[in-house]
C-alpha positions in Angstrom: -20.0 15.6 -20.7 -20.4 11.7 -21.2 -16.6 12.2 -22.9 -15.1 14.0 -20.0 -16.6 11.5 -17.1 -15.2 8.5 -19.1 -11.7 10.3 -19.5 -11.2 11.0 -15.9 -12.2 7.5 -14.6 -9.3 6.0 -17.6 -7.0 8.7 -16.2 -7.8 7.5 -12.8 -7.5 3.9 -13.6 -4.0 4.5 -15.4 -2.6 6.6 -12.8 -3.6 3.6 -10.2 -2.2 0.8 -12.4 1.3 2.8 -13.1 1.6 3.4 -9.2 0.8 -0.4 -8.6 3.5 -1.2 -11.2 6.2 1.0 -10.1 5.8 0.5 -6.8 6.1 -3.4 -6.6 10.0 -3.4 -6.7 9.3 -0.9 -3.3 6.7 -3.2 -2.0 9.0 -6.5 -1.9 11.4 -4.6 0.3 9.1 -4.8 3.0 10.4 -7.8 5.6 8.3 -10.8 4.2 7.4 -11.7 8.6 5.3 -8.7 8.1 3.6 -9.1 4.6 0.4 -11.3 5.9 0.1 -8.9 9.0 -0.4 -5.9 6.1 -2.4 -8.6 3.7 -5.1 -9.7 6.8 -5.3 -5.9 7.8 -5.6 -4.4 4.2 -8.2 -6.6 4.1 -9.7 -5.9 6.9 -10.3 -2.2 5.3 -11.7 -3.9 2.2 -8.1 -3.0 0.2 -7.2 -5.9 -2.0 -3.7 -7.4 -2.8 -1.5 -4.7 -4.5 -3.5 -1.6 -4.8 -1.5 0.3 -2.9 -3.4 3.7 -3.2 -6.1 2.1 -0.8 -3.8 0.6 1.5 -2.2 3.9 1.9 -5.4 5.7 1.9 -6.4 3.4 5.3 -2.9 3.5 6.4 -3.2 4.9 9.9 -6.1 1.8 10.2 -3.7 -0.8 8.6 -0.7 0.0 10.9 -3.3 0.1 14.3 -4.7 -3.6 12.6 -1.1 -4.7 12.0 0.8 -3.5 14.5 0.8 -6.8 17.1 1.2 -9.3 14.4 4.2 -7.7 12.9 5.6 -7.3 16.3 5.0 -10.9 17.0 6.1 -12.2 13.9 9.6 -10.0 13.2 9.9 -8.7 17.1 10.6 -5.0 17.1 13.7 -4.2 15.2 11.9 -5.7 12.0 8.8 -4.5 12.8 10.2 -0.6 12.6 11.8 -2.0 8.7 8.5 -3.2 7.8 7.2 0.6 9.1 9.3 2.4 7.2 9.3 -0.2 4.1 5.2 0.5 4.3 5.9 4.3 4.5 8.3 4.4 1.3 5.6 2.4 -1.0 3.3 5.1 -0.2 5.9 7.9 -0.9 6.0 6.3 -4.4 2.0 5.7 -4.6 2.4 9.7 -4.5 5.1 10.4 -6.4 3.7 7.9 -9.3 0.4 9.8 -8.8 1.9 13.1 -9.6 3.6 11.6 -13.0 
């Protein structure tokens, strides 16, 4: 039982780690005006720097914490990039997590 436990926390732990890693190239896509609006409202949520799966786990939270900053540091146009950059890292947090 002791076995089993300790295998699905490692399996857990790689599968967050290998969406972290594959996802970083996705992550710098996002418009750098909007990065410490995502960063102060991550951690806001109590997600840390790049673990994606928490940020989009809180994401509805992150983008009502973020929204105004990113609006008035990249005005709107950039602010809808930095949405649907944020929305694609999470498609690949999922699609890692399937692998």
């Amino acid at each position: 039982m002791h076995y089993q436990s300790t295998l699905s926390i490692f399996l857990f732990l790689a599968t967050s780690i290998s969406a972290q890693t594959r996802c970083d190239p996705v992550a710098s896509a996002i418009p750098t005006c909007g990065v410490p609006c995502i960063q102060s409202a991550a951690s806001s949520v109590g997600c840390g720097g790049t673990d994606y799966s928490c940020r989009c786990t809180n994401s509805a939270a992150i983008q009502n914490g973020a929204l105004g900053c990113v609006v008035g540091n990249c005005g709107i146009a950039t602010a809808l990039q930095v949405q649907a950059s944020a929305s694609a890292v999470c498609a690949c947090v999922t699609g890692a997590a399937r692998i």
